[in-house]
C-alpha positions as CSV (number, residue, x, y, z in Angstrom):
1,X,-18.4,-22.9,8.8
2,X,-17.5,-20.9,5.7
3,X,-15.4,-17.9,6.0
4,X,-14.7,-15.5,2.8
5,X,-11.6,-14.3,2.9
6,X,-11.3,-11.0,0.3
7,X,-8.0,-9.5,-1.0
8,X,-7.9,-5.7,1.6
9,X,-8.9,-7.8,4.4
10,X,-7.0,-7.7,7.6
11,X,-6.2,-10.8,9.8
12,X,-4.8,-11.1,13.1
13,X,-3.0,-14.5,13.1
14,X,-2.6,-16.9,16.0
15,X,1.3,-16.3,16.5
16,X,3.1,-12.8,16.0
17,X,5.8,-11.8,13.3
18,X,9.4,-11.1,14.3
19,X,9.0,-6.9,14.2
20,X,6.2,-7.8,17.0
21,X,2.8,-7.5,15.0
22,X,0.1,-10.1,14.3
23,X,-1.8,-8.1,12.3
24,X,-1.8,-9.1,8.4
25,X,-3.4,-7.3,5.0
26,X,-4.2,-10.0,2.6
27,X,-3.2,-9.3,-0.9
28,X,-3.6,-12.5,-2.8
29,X,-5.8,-15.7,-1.9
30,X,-6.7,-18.9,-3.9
31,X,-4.7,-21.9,-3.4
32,X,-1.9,-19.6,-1.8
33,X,-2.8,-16.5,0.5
34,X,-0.3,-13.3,0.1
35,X,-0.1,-11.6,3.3
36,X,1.6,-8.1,4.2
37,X,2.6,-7.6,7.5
38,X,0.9,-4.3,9.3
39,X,4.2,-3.7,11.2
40,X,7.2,-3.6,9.0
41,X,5.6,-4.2,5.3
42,X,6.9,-7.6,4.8
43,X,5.3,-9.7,1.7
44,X,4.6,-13.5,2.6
45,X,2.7,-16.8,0.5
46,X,1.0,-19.3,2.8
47,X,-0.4,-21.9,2.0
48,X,-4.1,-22.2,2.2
49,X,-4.5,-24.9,4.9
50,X,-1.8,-23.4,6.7
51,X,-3.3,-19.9,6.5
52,X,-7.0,-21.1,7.9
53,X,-5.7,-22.8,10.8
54,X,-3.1,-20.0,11.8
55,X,-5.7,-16.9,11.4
56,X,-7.3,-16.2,14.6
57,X,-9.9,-13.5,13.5
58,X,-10.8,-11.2,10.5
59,X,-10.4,-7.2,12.2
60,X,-11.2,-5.4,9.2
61,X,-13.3,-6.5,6.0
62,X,-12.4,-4.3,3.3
63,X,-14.1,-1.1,2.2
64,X,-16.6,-1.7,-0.6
């Protein structure tokens, strides 16, 4: 199965960051994915594999 990630979208990833939250606001994707964390606004680049087996669910699609 497919899934479209789209820069505004917010993830909730498999494990939690440090400051406690699992919930993440991608800002970039293509071969890397930037992520912000919802909790304490830290700024991340994952790798694509790495980011589509660690995401758990998509919570919010962005507004369009």
């Amino acid at each position: 199965m497919l899934v479209r990630y789209e820069v505004g979208d917010i993830v909730k990833m498999k494990k939690s960051h440090p400051c406690g939250s699992d919930r993440w606001e991608i800002t970039r994707t293509g071969i890397d994915f930037g992520l912000k964390c919802i909790g304490c606004g830290r700024y991340v680049l994952v790798p694509r594999p790495k980011f589509e087996k660690a995401v758990k669910e998509i919570v919010e699609h962005k507004a369009t």
